[in-house]
DRENRO-840461 format. One record per atom (N, C-alpha, C): atom name; x, z, y. Coordinates in pm, 1 decimal. Each point is the difference from the previous one (the first is absolute). Layout:
BEGIN
<pagu:CA; x:X; z:Z; y:Y>
...
//
This chain:
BEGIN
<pagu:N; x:-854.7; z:-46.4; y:1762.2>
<pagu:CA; x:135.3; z:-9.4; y:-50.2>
<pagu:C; x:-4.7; z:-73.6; y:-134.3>
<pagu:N; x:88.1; z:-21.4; y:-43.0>
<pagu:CA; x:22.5; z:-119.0; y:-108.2>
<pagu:C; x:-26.1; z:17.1; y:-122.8>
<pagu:N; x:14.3; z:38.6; y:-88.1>
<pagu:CA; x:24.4; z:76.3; y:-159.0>
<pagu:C; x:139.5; z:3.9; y:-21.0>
<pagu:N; x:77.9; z:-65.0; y:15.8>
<pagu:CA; x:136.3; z:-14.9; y:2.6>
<pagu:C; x:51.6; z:60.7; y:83.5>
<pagu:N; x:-23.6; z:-13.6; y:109.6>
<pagu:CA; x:67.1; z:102.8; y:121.2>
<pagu:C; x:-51.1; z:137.9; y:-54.8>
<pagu:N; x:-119.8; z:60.4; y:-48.8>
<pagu:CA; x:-24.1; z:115.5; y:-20.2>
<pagu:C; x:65.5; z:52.7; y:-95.9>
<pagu:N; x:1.6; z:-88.1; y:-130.0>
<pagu:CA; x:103.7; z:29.9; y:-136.5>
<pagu:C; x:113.1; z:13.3; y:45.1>
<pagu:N; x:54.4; z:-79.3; y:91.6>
<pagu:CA; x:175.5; z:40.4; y:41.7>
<pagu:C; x:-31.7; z:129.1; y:66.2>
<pagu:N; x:-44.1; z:47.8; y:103.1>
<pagu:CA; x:-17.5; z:91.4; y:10.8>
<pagu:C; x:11.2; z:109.0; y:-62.1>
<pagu:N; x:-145.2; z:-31.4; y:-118.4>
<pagu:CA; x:-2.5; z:185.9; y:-65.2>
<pagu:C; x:86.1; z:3.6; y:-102.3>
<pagu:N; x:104.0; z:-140.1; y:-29.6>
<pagu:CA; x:39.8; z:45.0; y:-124.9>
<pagu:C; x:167.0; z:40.2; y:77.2>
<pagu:N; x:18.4; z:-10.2; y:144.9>
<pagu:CA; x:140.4; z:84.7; y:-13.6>
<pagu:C; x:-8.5; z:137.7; y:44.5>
<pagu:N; x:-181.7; z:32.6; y:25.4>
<pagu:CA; x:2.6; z:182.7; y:19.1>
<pagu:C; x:94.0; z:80.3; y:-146.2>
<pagu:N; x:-13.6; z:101.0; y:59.6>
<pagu:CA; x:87.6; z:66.6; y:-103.9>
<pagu:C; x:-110.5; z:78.7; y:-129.6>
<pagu:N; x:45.8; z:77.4; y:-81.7>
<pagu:CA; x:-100.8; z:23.7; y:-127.4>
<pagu:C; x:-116.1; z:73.2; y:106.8>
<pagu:N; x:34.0; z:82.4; y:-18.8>
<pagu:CA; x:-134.9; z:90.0; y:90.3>
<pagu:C; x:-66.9; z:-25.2; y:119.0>
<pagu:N; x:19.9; z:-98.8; y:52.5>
<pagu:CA; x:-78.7; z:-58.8; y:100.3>
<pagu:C; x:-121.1; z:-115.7; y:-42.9>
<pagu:N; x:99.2; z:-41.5; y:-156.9>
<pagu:CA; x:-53.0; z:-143.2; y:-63.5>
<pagu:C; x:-122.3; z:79.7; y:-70.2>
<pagu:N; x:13.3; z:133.5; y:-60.7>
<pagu:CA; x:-92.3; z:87.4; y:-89.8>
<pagu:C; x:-94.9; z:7.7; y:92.0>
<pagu:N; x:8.0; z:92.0; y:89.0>
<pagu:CA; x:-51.0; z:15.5; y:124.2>
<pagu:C; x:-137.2; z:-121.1; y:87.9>
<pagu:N; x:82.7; z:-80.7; y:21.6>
<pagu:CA; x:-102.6; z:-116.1; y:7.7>
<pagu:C; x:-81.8; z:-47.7; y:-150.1>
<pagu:N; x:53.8; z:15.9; y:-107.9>
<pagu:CA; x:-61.3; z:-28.9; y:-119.8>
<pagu:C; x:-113.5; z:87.6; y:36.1>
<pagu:N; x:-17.1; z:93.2; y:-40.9>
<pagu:CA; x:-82.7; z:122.5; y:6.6>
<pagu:C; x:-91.1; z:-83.3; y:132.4>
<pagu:N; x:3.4; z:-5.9; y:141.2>
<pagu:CA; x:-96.1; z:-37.2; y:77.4>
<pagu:C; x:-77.2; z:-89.0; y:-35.9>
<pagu:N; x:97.7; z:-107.3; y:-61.6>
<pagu:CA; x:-99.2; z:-150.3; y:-48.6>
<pagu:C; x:-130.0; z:9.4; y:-69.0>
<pagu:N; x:29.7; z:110.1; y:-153.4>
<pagu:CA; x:-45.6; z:-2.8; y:-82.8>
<pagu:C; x:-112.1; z:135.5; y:77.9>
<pagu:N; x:26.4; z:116.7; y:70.4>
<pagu:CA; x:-71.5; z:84.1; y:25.9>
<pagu:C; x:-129.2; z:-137.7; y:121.9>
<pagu:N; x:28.2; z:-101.7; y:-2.5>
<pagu:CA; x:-78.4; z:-89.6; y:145.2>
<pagu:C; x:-95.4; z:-69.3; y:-74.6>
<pagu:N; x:66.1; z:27.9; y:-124.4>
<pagu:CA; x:-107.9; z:-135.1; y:-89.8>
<pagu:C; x:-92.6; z:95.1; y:-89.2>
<pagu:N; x:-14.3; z:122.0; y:5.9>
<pagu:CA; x:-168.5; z:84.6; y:-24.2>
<pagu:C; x:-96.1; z:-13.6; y:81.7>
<pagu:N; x:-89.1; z:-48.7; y:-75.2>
<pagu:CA; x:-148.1; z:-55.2; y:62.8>
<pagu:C; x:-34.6; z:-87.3; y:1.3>
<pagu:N; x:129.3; z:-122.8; y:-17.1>
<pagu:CA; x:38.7; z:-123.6; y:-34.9>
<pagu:C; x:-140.1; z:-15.5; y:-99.3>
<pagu:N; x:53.0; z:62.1; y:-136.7>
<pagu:CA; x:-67.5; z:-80.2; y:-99.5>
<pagu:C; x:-137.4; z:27.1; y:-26.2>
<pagu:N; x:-97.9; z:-78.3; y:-7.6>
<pagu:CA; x:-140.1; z:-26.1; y:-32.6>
<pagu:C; x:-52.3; z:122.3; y:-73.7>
<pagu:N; x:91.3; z:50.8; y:-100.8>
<pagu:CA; x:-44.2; z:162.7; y:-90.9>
<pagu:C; x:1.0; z:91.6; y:75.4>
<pagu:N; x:116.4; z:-5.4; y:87.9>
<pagu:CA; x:40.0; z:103.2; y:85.2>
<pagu:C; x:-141.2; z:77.4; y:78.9>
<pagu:N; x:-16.3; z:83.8; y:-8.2>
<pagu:CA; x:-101.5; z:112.9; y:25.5>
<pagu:C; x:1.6; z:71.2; y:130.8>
<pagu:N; x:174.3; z:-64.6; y:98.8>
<pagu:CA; x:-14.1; z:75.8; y:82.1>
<pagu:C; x:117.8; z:109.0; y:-30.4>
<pagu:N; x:26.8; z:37.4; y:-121.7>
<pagu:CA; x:101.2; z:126.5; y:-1.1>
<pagu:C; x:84.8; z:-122.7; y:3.2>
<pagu:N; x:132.1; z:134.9; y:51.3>
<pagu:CA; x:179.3; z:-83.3; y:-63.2>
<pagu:C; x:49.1; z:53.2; y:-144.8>
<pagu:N; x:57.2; z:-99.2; y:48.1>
<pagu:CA; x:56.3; z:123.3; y:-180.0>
<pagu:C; x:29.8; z:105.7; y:-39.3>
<pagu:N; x:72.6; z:51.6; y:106.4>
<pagu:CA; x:45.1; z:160.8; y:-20.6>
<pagu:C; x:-114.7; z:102.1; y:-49.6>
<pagu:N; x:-147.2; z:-49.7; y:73.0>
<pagu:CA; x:-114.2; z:32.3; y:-10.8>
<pagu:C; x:-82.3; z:-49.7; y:-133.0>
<pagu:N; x:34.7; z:-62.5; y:-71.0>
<pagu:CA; x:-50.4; z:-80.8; y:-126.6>
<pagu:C; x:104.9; z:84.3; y:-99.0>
<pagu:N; x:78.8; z:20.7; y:41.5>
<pagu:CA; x:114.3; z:10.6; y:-97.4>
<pagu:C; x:-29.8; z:175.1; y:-61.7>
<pagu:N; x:-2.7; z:62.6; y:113.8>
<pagu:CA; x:-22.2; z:152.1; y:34.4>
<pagu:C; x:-137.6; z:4.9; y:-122.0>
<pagu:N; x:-121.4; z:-89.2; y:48.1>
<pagu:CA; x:-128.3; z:17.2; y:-73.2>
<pagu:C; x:26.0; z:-1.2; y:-132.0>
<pagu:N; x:65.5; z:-144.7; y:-46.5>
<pagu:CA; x:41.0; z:34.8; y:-146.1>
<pagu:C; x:16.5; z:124.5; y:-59.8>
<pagu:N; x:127.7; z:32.2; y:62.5>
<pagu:CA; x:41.7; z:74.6; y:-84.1>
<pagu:C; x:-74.2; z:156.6; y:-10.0>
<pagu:N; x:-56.8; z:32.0; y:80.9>
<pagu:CA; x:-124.6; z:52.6; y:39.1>
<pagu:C; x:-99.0; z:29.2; y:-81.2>
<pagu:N; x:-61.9; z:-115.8; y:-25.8>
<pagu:CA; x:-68.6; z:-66.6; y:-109.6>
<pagu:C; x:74.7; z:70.2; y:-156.8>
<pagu:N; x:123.2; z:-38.8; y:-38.8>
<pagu:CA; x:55.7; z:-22.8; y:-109.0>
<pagu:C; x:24.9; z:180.2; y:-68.2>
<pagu:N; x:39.8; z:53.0; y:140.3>
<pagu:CA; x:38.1; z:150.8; y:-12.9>
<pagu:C; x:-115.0; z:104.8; y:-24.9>
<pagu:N; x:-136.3; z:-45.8; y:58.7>
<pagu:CA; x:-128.5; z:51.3; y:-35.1>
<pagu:C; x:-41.9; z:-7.9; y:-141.4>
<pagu:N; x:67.6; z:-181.3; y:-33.5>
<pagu:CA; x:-99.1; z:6.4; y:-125.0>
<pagu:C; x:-67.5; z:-96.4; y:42.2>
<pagu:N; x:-105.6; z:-20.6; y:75.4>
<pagu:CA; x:-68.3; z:-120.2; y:7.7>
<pagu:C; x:2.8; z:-138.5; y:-28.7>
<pagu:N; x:151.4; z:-28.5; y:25.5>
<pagu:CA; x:24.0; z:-150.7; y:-61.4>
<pagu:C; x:169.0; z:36.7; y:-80.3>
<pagu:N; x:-35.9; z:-26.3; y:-118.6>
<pagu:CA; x:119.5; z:39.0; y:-112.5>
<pagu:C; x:127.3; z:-112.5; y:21.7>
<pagu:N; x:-41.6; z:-69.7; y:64.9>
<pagu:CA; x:118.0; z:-83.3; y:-41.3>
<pagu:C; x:7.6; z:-119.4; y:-84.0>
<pagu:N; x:114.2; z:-9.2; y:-42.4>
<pagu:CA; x:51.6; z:-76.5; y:-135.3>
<pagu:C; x:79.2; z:108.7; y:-106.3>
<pagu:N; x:12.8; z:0.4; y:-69.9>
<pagu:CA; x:147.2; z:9.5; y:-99.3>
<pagu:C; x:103.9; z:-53.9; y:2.1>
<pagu:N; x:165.4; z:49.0; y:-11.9>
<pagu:CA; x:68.2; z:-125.5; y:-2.4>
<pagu:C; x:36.2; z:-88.0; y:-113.2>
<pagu:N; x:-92.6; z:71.9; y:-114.7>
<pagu:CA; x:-12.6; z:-152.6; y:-112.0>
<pagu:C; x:-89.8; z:-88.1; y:97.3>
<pagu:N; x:-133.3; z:-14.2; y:72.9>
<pagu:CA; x:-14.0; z:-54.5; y:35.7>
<pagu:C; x:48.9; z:-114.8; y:95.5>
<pagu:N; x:21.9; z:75.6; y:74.8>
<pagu:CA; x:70.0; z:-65.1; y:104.8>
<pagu:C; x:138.8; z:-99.1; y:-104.7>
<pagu:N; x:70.4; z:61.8; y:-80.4>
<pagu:CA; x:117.4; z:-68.9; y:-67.1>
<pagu:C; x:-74.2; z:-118.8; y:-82.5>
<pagu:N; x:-146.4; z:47.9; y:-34.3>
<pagu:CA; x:-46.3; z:-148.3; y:-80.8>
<pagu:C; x:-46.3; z:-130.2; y:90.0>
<pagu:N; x:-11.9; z:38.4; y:144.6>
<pagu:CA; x:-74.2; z:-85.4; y:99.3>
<pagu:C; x:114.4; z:-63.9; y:67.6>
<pagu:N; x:121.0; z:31.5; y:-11.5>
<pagu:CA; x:125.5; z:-71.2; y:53.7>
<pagu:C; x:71.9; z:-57.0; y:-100.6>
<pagu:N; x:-33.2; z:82.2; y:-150.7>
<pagu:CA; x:28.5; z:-114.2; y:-90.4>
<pagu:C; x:-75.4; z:-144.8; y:-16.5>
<pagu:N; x:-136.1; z:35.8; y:28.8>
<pagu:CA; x:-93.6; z:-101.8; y:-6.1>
<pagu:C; x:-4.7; z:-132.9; y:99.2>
<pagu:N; x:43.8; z:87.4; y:103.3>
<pagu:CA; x:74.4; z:-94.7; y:96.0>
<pagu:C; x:118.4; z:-100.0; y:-17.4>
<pagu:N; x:89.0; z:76.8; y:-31.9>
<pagu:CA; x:149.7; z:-74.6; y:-40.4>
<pagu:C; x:-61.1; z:-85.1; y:-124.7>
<pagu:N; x:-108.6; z:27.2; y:-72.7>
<pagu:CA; x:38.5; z:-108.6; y:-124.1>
<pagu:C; x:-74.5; z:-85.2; y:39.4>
<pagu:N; x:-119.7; z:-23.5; y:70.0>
<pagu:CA; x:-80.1; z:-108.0; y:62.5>
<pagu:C; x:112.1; z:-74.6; y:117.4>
<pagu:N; x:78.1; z:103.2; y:84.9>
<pagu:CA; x:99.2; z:-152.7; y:41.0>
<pagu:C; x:100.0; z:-58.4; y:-38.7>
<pagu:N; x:98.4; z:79.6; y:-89.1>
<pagu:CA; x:43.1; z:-63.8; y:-115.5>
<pagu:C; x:-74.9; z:-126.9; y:-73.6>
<pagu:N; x:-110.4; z:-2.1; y:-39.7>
<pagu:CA; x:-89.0; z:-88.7; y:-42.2>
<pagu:C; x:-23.0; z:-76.9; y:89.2>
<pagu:N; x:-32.1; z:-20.6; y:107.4>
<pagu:CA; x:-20.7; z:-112.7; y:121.4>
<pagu:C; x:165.8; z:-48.9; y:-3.4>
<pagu:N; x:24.3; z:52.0; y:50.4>
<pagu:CA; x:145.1; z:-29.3; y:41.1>
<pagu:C; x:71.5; z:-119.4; y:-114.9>
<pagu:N; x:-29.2; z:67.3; y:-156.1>
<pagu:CA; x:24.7; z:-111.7; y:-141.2>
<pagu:C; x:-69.0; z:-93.1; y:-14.7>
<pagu:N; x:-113.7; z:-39.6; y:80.7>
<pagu:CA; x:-107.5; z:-107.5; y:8.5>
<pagu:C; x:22.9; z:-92.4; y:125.5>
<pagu:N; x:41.7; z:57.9; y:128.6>
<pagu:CA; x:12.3; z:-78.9; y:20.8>
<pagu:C; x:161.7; z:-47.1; y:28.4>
<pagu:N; x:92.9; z:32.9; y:-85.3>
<pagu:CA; x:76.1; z:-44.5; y:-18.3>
<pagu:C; x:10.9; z:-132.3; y:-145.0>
<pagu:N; x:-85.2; z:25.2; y:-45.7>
<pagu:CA; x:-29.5; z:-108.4; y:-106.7>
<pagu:C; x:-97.5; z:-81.6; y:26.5>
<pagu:N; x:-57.7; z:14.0; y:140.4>
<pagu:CA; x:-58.5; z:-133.1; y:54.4>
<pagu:C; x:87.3; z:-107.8; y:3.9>
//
Protein backbone atom coordinates (compact mmCIF):
# COMPACT_ATOMS: atom_id res chain seq x y z
CA UNK A 1 0.00 0.00 0.00
CA UNK A 2 1.17 3.48 -0.64
CA UNK A 3 2.26 5.90 2.26
CA UNK A 4 -0.36 8.16 1.20
CA UNK A 5 -3.08 5.80 0.91
CA UNK A 6 -2.03 4.59 4.46
CA UNK A 7 -1.78 8.31 5.93
CA UNK A 8 -5.31 8.96 4.47
CA UNK A 9 -6.30 6.17 6.06
CA UNK A 10 -5.00 6.38 9.69
CA UNK A 11 -5.41 9.92 9.84
CA UNK A 12 -9.43 9.78 9.48
CA UNK A 13 -9.53 6.86 12.36
CA UNK A 14 -10.92 8.41 15.23
CA UNK A 15 -8.68 9.44 18.60
CA UNK A 16 -8.56 6.04 20.14
CA UNK A 17 -8.11 3.90 17.40
CA UNK A 18 -5.25 6.49 16.11
CA UNK A 19 -3.67 6.02 20.02
CA UNK A 20 -4.31 2.55 19.73
CA UNK A 21 -2.43 1.85 16.58
CA UNK A 22 0.22 4.42 17.95
CA UNK A 23 0.89 2.19 20.83
CA UNK A 24 1.26 -1.07 18.27
CA UNK A 25 3.79 0.76 16.03
CA UNK A 26 5.95 1.86 18.66
CA UNK A 27 5.27 -1.47 20.95
CA UNK A 28 6.71 -3.37 17.03
CA UNK A 29 9.76 -1.35 17.02
CA UNK A 30 11.44 -3.10 20.48
CA UNK A 31 14.28 -5.09 19.51
CA UNK A 32 14.58 -2.84 16.68
CA UNK A 33 17.48 -1.05 18.15
CA UNK A 34 21.13 -2.38 18.23
CA UNK A 35 21.19 -1.54 22.42
CA UNK A 36 18.11 -3.18 22.72
CA UNK A 37 18.84 -6.28 24.95
CA UNK A 38 15.82 -8.01 24.01
CA UNK A 39 13.53 -6.40 26.83
CA UNK A 40 10.57 -3.88 25.80
CA UNK A 41 10.20 -1.13 27.60
CA UNK A 42 7.66 -1.73 29.99
CA UNK A 43 10.40 -4.22 31.10
CA UNK A 44 13.37 -1.61 31.09
CA UNK A 45 11.21 0.84 32.49
CA UNK A 46 9.90 -1.44 35.55
CA UNK A 47 13.98 -2.27 36.11
CA UNK A 48 14.74 1.31 36.52
CA UNK A 49 12.77 2.18 38.71
CA UNK A 50 13.52 -0.89 40.59
CA UNK A 51 16.92 -0.02 40.54
CA UNK A 52 16.17 3.67 41.77
CA UNK A 53 13.71 2.50 44.73
CA UNK A 54 16.45 0.02 46.13
CA UNK A 55 19.04 2.49 46.04
CA UNK A 56 21.29 0.99 43.65
CA UNK A 57 21.24 3.55 40.98
CA UNK A 58 20.40 7.16 42.60
CA UNK A 59 19.45 8.85 39.83
CA UNK A 60 19.93 12.49 39.08
CA UNK A 61 18.79 15.52 41.15
CA UNK A 62 16.53 17.94 39.68
CA UNK A 63 19.22 20.69 39.90
CA UNK A 64 20.80 18.34 37.83
CA UNK A 65 18.77 17.40 35.45
CA UNK A 66 17.60 21.49 35.35
CA UNK A 67 21.45 22.23 34.68
CA UNK A 68 21.66 19.56 31.70
CA UNK A 69 18.57 21.10 29.86
CA UNK A 70 19.86 24.36 30.63
CA UNK A 71 23.08 23.32 29.11
CA UNK A 72 21.30 22.17 26.34
CA UNK A 73 19.12 25.18 25.50
CA UNK A 74 22.23 27.44 25.72
CA UNK A 75 24.47 25.33 23.33
CA UNK A 76 21.44 25.53 20.76
CA UNK A 77 20.70 28.87 21.26
CA UNK A 78 24.42 29.24 20.41
CA UNK A 79 24.35 27.12 17.16
CA UNK A 80 21.29 28.42 16.13
CA UNK A 81 23.18 32.47 16.58
CA UNK A 82 26.07 31.09 14.46
CA UNK A 83 24.60 29.82 12.08
CA UNK A 84 22.43 32.44 11.54
CA UNK A 85 25.38 34.84 11.19
CA UNK A 86 26.84 32.64 8.63
Amino acid sequence: MLTAELTQLVTNLDYGDRAELAGLLIDSLDGEDFEDEGEDSLTIALSRSAEMKSGENPGITLEELMAGVQAGRVKNEASAAYSHAA
